[in-house]
C-alpha positions in Angstrom: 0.0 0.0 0.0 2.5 2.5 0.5 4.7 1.5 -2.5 0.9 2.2 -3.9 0.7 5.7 -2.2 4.2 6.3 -3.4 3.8 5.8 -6.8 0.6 8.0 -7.0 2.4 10.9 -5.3 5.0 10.8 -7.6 2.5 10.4 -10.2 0.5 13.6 -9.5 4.0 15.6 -9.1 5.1 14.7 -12.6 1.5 15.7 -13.7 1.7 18.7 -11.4 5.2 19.9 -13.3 4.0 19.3 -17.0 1.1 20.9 -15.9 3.0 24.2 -14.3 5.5 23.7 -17.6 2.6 24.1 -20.0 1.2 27.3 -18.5 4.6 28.8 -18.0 5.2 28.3 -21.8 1.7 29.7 -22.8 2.9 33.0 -20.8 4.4 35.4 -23.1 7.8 36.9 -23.1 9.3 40.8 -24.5 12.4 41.0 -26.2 13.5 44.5 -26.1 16.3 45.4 -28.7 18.2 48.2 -28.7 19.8 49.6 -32.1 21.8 52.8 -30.8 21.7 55.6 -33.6 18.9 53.8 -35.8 16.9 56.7 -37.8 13.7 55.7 -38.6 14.1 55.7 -42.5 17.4 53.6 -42.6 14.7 50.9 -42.7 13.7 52.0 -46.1 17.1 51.3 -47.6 16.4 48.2 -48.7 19.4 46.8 -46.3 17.7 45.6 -43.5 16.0 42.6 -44.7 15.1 40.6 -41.4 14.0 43.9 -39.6 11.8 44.6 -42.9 10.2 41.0 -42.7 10.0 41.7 -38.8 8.0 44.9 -39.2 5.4 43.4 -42.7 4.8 40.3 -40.4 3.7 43.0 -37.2 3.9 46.8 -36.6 5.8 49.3 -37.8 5.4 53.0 -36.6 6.2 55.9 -38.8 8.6 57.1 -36.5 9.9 56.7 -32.7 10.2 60.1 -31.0 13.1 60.4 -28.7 12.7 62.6 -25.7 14.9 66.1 -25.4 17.7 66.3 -25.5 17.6 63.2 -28.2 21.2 61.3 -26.9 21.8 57.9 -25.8 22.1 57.4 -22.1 18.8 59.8 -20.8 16.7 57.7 -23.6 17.7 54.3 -23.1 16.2 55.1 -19.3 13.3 56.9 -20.5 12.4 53.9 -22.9 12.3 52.0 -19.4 11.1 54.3 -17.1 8.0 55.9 -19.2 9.8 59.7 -17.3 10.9 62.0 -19.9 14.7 63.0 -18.3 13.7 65.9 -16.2 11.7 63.4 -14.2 14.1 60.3 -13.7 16.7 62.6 -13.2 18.9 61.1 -16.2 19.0 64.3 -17.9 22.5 64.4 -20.3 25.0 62.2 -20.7 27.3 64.0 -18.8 26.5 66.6 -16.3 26.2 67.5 -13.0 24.1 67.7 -9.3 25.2 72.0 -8.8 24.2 71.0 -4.9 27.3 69.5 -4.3 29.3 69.3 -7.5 29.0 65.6 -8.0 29.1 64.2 -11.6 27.6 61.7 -13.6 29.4 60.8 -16.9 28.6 57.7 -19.3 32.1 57.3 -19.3 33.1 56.4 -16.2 32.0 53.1 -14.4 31.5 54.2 -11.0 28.9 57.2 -11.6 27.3 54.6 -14.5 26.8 52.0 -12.2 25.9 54.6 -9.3 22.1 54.1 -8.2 22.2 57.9 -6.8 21.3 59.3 -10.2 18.6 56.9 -11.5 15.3 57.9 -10.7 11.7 56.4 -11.6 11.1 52.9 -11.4 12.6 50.8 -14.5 10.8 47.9 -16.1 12.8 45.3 -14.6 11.8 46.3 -11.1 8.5 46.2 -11.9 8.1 43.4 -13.4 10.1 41.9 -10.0 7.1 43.6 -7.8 4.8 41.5 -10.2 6.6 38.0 -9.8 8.5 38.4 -13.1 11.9 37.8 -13.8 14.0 39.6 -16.2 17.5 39.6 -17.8 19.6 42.4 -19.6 22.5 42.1 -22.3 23.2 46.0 -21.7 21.2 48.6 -21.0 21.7 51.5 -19.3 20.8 51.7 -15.8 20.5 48.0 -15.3 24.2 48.1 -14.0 23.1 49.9 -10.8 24.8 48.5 -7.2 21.9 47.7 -5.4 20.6 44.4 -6.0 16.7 45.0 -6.0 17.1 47.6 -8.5 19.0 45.7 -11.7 17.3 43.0 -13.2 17.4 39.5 -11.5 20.6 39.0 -14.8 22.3 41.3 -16.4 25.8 42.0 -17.9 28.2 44.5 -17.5 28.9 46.9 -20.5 31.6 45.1 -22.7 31.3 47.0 -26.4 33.6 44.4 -27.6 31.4 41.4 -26.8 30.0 39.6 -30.0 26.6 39.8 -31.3 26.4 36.4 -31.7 27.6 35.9 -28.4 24.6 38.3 -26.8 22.1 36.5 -28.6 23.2 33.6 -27.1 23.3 34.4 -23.8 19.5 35.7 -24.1 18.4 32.1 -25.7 20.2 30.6 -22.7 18.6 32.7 -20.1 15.3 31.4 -21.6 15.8 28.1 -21.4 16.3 27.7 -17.8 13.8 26.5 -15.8 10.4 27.6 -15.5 10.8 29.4 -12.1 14.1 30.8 -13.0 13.2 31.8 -16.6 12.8 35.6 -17.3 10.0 36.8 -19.8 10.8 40.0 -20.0 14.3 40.6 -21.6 16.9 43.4 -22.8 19.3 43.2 -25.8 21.5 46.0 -26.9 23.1 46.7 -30.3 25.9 49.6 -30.4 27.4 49.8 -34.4 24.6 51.9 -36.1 25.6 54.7 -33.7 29.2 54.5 -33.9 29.1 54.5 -37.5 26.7 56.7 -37.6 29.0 59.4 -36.0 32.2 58.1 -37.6 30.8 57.8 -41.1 27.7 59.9 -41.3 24.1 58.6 -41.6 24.6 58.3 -45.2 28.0 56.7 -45.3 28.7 53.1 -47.1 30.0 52.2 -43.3 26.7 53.3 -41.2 25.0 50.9 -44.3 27.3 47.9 -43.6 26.7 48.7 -39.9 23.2 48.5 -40.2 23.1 45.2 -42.3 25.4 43.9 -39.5 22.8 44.6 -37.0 20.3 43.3 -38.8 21.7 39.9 -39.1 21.9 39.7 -35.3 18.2 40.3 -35.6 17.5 37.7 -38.0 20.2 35.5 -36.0 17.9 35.7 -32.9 14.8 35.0 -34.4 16.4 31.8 -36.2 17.5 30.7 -32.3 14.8 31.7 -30.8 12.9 28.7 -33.6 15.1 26.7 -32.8 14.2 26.4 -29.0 10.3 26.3 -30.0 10.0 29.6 -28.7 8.4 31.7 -31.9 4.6 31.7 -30.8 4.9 32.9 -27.4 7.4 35.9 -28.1 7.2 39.7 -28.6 10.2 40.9 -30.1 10.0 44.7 -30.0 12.5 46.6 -31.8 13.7 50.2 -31.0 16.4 53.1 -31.5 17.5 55.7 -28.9 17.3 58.8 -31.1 18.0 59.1 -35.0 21.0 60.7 -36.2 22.1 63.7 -38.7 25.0 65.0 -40.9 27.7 67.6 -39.6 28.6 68.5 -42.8 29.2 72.2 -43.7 27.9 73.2 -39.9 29.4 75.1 -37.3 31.5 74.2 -34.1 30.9 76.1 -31.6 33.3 77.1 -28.4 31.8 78.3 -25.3 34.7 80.0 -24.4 34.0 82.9 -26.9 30.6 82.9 -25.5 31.5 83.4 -21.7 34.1 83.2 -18.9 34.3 79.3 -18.3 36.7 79.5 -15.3 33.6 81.5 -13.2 30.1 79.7 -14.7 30.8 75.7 -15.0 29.5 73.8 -17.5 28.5 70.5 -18.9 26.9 68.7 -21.4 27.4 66.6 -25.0 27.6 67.9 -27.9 24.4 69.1 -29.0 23.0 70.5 -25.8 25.4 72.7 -22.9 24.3 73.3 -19.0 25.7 76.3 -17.7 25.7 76.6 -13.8 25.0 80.1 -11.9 25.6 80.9 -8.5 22.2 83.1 -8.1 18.9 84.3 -10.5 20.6 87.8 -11.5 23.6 86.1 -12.6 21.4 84.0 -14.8 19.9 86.8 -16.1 23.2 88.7 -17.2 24.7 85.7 -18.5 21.3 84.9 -20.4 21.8 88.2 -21.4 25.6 88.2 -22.8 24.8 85.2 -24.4 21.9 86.1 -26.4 23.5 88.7 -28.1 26.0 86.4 -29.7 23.6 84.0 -30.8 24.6 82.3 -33.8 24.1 78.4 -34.7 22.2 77.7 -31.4 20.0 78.8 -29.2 20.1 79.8 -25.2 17.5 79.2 -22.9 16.8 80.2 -19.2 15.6 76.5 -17.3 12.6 77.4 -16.6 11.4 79.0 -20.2 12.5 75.9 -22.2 10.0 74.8 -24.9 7.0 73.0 -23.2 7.0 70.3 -26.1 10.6 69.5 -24.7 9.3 68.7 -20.8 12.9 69.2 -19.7 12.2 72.7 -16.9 11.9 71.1 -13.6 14.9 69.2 -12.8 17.4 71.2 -10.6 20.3 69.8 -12.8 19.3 70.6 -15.8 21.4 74.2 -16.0 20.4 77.6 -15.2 21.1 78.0 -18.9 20.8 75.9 -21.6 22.8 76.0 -24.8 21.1 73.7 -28.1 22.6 74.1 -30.9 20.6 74.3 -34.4 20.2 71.1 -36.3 24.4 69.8 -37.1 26.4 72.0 -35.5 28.5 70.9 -32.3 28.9 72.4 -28.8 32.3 72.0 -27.3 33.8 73.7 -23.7 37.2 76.0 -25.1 38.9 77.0 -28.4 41.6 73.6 -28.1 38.8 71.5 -28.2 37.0 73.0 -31.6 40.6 73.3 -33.2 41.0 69.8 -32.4 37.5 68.2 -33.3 37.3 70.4 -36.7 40.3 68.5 -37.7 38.7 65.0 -37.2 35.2 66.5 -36.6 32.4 63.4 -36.4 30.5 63.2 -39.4 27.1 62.7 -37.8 25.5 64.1 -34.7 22.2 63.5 -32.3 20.8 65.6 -29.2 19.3 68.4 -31.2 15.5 69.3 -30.9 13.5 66.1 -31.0 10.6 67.4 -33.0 13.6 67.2 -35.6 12.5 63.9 -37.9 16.3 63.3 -38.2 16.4 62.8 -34.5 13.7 60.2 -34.8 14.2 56.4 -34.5 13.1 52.9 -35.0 9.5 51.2 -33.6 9.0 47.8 -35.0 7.6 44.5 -33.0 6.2 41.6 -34.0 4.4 38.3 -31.5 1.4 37.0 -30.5 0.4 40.5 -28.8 0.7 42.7 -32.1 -1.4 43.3 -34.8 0.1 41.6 -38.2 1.1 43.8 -40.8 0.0 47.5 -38.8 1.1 50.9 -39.4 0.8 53.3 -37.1 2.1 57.4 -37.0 4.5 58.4 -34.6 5.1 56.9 -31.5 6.2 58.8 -28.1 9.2 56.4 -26.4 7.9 57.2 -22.9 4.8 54.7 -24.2 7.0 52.1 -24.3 6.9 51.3 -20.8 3.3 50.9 -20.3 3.0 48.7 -23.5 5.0 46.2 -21.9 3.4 46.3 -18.8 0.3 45.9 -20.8 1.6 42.9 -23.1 3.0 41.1 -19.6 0.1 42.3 -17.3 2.5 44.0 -15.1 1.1 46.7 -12.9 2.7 49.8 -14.0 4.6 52.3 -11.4 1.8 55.5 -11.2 4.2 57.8 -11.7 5.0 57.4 -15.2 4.8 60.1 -18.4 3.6 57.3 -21.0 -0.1 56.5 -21.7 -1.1 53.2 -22.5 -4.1 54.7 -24.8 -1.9 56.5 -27.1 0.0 53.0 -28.9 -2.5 50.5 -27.7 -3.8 50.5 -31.0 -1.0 48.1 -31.8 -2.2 45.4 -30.2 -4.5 42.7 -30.8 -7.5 43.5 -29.4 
């Protein structure tokens, strides 16, 4: 009798696991993919032939709108966060807190993987408040040093780590088991951007760069067959910001604008923060500046252009510096002598109501429409389409609105 009882137990386990194994495979999974430096019409080049086939067999939008100031490191987290900059806190690539001189800079591990700057609530810690796991090939912020706020894998930034190798990795994550398994996964793809500023966006290199990236793509879906894995994932494809040529356009020095020893300043290229000790030294410098406007403009914080929602955060600079559409910001006269020698060919950062500024939405899986087009689509909606797609509950405090790309989905 109890060999009898035995058997049955084990019996009803066995049943128990296929039956948990089944459901877990009927769950869906997100792929999010990364191509840094994408513009949306690189697409239409005839190059791309497994993003193409991705985009005919689901959605495609016309365009993804970056948020300002349209660079890599404040949009990667706003693609995650649904917070345009000035409310995750992200707001340049390099720049500072004025409160006590600390800096952040993409280029330096420690303030990269430094939780002190990153605001909001990402997708990966939601998805661990909802009992989801989730793993990251790159992405910025998922580095950070406190364990409940990366996701449950990740990697460290490595730029010289195959593309092959990535995709693997992410097919291995989703093959473990069931109650280790992530569904909602990050992928990240760094060659369209560098060419993109090397070359210029319309460069025989940026071309080869995106057909490179594109056979990662179609490599991952092949892999992702392979393990059975097809009808139960939403790949969803984006770009940071878009990109545009630098040639014939101005460099310009801050140092002939102002006296950079007494008002500090930071940014990237495209966009400068100037730091002032008090509102009437804002107002003089606004002033001094103005008049020597030429191939950019200058803005006090707090009358930036509404459409850019980047006002309220106190590190965002007493002044702001954009240049026009091309030209280049840089901090003394060495630096422009230098970088008009070897100046990049191809910029991003400018005003992101700018088309060339705008990136890549595509997606395809059993949770999008099959062969949709839609307009424009905001990149702070990103985050509550995968909530939606995974039946997360989203963070409240969030910019993106599920109702205005919902209409990509099945119904």
């Amino acid at each position: 009798m109890k060999t009898f009882f035995r058997s049955l137990f084990i019996i009803i386990v066995f049943i128990a696991q296929l039956i948990a194994t089944d459901q877990s495979e009927k769950r869906p999974y997100v792929i999010l993919v990364s191509i840094d430096g994408f513009r949306w019409d690189y697409l239409d080049r005839d190059i791309a032939p497994n993003l193409q086939a991705l985009a005919k067999e689901g959605v495609r939008a016309l365009t993804l709108q970056p948020a300002f100031p349209s660079i890599t490191f404040p949009n990667h987290y706003t693609i995650v966060t649904g917070l345009y900059p000035q409310n995750h806190g992200l707001i340049d690539n390099v720049f500072r807190n004025p409160f006590n001189n600390k800096r952040y800079s993409m280029y330096k591990n420690e303030t990269v993987r430094d939780d002190y700057w990153y605001g909001g609530e990402a997708l990966w810690v939601t998805a661990r408040k909802n009992g989801v796991k989730s793993a990251s090939y790159f992405w910025v912020g998922s580095e950070t040093n406190l364990p409940y706020k990366h996701p449950d894998y990740f990697k460290y930034y490595d730029g010289s780590v195959s593309h092959k190798s990535r995709v693997d990795e992410i097919v291995r994550w989703m093959q473990l088991p069931a109650g280790q398994r992530p569904r909602l996964l990050f992928l990240y793809f760094s060659d369209v951007d560098t060419w993109g500023h090397r070359g210029g966006p319309d460069s025989p290199e940026l071309n080869r760069a995106v057909a490179k990236v594109d056979s990662a793509i179609g490599y991952l879906r092949s892999r992702l067959a392979q393990i059975g894995k097809t009808d139960s994932v939403n790949i969803i494809v984006v770009s940071d910001h878009g990109m545009t040529s630098t040639r014939g356009k101005k460099m310009i020095a801050l140092e002939e604008l102002f006296d950079i020893d007494r008002y500090p300043a930071d940014g990237h290229d495209a966009v400068a923060h100037i730091y002032t000790q008090n509102a009437r030294e804002t107002r003089n410098l606004y002033k001094q500046i103005k008049k020597k406007e030429d191939g950019f403009r200058v803005y006090m914080r707090e009358e930036m252009p509404p459409y850019w929602h980047f006002s309220k955060h106190p590190y965002i600079g007493n002044l702001v510096l954009v240049a026009d559409l091309g030209n280049i910001i840089v901090k003394t006269l060495d630096q422009k002598r230098k970088r008009e020698s070897r100046k990049p060919l191809g910029m991003h950062g400018y005003d992101n109501f700018s088309l060339d500024m705008h990136g890549l939405f595509v997606a395809a899986g059993p949770a999008f429409k099959q062969g949709y087009r839609t307009g424009t689509v905001q990149n702070v909606d990103v985050y509550p389409l995968i909530c939606k797609i995974l039946n997360l509950i989203p963070n409240q405090k969030t910019d993106g609105r599920l109702e205005r790309v919902e209409a990509v989905l099945k119904r």
